[in-house]
C-alpha positions as CSV (number, residue, x, y, z in Angstrom):
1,X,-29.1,42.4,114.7
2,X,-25.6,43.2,114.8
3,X,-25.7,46.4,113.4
4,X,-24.1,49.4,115.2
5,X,-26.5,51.9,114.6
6,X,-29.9,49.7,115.7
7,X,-27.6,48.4,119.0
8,X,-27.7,52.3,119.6
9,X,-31.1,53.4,118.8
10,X,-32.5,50.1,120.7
11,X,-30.3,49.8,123.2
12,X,-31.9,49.4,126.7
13,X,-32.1,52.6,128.5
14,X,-29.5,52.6,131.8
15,X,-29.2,56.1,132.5
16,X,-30.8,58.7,134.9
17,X,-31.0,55.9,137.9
18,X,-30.0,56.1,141.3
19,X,-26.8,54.8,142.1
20,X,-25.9,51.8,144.2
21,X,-23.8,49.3,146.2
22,X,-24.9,45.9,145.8
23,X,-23.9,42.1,146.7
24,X,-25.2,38.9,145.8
25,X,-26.4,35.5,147.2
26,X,-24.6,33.2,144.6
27,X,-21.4,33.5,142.8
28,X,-21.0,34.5,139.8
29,X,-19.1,31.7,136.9
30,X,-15.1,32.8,137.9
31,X,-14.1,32.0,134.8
32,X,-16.3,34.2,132.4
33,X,-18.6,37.2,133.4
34,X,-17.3,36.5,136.6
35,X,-18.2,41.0,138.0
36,X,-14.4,41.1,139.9
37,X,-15.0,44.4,140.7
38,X,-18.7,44.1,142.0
39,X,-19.9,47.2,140.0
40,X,-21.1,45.3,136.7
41,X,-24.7,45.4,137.1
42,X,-24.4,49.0,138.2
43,X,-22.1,50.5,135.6
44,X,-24.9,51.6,132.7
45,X,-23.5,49.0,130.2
46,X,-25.6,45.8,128.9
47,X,-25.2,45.4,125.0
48,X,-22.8,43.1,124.9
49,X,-23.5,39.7,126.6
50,X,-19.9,38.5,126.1
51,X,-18.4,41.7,127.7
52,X,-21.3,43.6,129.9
53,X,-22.7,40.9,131.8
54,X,-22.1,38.9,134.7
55,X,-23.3,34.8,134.7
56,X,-24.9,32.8,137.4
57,X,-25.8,29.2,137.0
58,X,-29.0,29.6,139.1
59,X,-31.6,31.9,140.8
60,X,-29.6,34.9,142.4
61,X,-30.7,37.2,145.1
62,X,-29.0,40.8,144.4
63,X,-29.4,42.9,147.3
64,X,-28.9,46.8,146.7
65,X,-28.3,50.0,149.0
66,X,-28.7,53.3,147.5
67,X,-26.9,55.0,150.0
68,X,-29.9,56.7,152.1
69,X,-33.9,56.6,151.8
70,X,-35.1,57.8,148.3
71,X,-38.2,58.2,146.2
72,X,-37.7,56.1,142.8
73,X,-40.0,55.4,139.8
74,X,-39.4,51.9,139.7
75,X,-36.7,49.1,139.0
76,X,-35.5,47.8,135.5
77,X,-33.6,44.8,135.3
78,X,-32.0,43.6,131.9
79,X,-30.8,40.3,131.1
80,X,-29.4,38.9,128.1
81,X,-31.0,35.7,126.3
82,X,-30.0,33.4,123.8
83,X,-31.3,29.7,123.1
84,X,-29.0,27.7,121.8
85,X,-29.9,24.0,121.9
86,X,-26.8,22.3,120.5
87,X,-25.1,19.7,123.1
88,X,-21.2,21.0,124.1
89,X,-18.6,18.7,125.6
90,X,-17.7,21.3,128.8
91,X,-19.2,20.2,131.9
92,X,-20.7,22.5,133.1
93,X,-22.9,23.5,130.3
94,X,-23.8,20.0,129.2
95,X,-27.4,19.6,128.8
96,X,-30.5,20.1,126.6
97,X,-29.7,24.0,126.1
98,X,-26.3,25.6,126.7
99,X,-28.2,29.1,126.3
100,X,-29.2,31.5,128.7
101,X,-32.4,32.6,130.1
102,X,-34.0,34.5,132.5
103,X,-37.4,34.2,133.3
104,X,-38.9,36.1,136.2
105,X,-38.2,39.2,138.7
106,X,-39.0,39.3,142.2
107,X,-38.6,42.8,143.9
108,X,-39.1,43.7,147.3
109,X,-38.0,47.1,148.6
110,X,-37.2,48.2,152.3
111,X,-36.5,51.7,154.1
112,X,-34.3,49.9,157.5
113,X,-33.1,46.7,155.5
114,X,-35.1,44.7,158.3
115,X,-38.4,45.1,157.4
116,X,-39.1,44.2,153.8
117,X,-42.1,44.8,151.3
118,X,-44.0,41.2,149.6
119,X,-42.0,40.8,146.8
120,X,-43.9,41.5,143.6
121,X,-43.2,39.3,140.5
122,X,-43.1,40.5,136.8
123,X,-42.9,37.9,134.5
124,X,-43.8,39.8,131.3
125,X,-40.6,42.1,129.5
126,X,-39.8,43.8,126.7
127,X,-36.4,43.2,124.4
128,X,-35.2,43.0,121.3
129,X,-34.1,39.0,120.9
130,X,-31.1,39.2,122.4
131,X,-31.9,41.2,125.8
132,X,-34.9,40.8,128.0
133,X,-36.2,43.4,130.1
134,X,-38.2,42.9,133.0
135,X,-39.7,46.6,134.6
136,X,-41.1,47.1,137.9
137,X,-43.3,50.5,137.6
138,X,-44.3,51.5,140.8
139,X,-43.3,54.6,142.7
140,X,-41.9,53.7,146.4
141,X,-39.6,55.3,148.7
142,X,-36.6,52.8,150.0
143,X,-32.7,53.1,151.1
144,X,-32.7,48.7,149.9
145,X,-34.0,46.6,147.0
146,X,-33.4,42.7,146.8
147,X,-34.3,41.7,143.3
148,X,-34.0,37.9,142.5
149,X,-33.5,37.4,139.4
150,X,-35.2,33.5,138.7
151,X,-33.5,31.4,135.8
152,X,-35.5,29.2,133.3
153,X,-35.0,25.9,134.2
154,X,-34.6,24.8,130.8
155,X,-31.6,27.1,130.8
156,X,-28.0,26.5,132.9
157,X,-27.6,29.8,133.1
158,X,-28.6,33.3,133.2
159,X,-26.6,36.6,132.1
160,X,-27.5,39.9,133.8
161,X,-26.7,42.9,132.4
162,X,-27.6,45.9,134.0
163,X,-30.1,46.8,137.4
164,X,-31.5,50.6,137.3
165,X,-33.1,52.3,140.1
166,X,-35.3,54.7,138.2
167,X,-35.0,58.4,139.6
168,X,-37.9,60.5,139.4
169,X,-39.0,62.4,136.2
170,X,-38.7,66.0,137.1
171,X,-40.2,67.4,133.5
172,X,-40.6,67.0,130.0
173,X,-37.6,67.5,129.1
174,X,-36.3,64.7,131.4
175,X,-38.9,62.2,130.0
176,X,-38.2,63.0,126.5
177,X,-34.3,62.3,127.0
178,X,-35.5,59.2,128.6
179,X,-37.8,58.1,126.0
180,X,-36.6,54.6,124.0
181,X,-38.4,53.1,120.8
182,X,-39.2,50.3,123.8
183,X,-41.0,52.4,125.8
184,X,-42.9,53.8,123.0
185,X,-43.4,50.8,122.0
186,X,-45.0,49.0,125.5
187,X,-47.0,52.7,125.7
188,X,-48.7,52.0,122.7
């Protein structure tokens, strides 16, 4: 849906997280979503996949450092998706889809940046059609995250919009403010 108001009310919640310095494994496309200043998946915008994303053309490994050693709630990473199976004469995006799709998260988590946690993989996520949004709901105390973010191989490409660091919930009040018709929705 294209509508202002439902982008508003549904839009993925990117507030309240920790915040972060983070580089990458793989390049991102230097011609379109290309993140020159290295802050987009950090910056609390992600409803736009034409202007709030940055595009890989394969698996990427972001690796994160909050700075010093903190207690989080978890780690929410939104992607955009969009299937779009007609054929287009560009190289690069040649193929049976020129859409884009991500379909896992792996997240491990260390204190020193040497020694690093199993990675856990989520494959299930909420959205709305356009977004898809993969949550990792575990409480841990870390200074660095790597989250790899694995592409559908059906896809050339995936779009990442936003990585949060969730902060922990200090009272109701908090949680209410940080309460989304999404979450309500995976609750019930």
């Amino acid at each position: 849906p294209r509508d202002p108001l439902f982008r508003t009310i549904f839009a993925p919640q990117t507030t309240g997280g920790w915040p972060f310095t983070y580089r990458t494994d793989v390049r991102p496309n230097p011609q379109a979503h290309s993140d020159r200043s290295g802050k987009d998946l950090a910056d609390g915008k992600c409803q736009d996949a034409a202007r709030e994303s940055v595009q890989y053309p394969d698996d990427v490994t972001v690796t994160m450092d909050l700075g010093e050693v903190r207690v989080a709630e978890g780690v929410t990473l939104v992607s955009f998706y969009r299937s779009d199976n007609k054929k287009v004469v560009r190289k690069e995006l040649t193929g049976p889809n020129v859409g884009y799709c991500t379909k896992e998260m792996l997240i491990s988590v260390s204190e020193d940046g040497t020694h690093w946690s199993q990675p856990a993989t989520i494959t299930k996520y909420d959205g709305d059609g356009e977004h898809r949004i993969f949550t990792w709901d575990r409480s841990f105390k870390a200074r660095f995250l790597r989250v790899k973010a694995i592409r559908a191989k059906d896809f050339p490409r995936q779009l990442l919009g936003e990585i949060v660091v969730r902060r922990p919930v200090k009272d109701d009040t908090e949680l209410a403010s940080r309460t989304t018709p999404f979450i309500v929705k995976r609750t019930l």
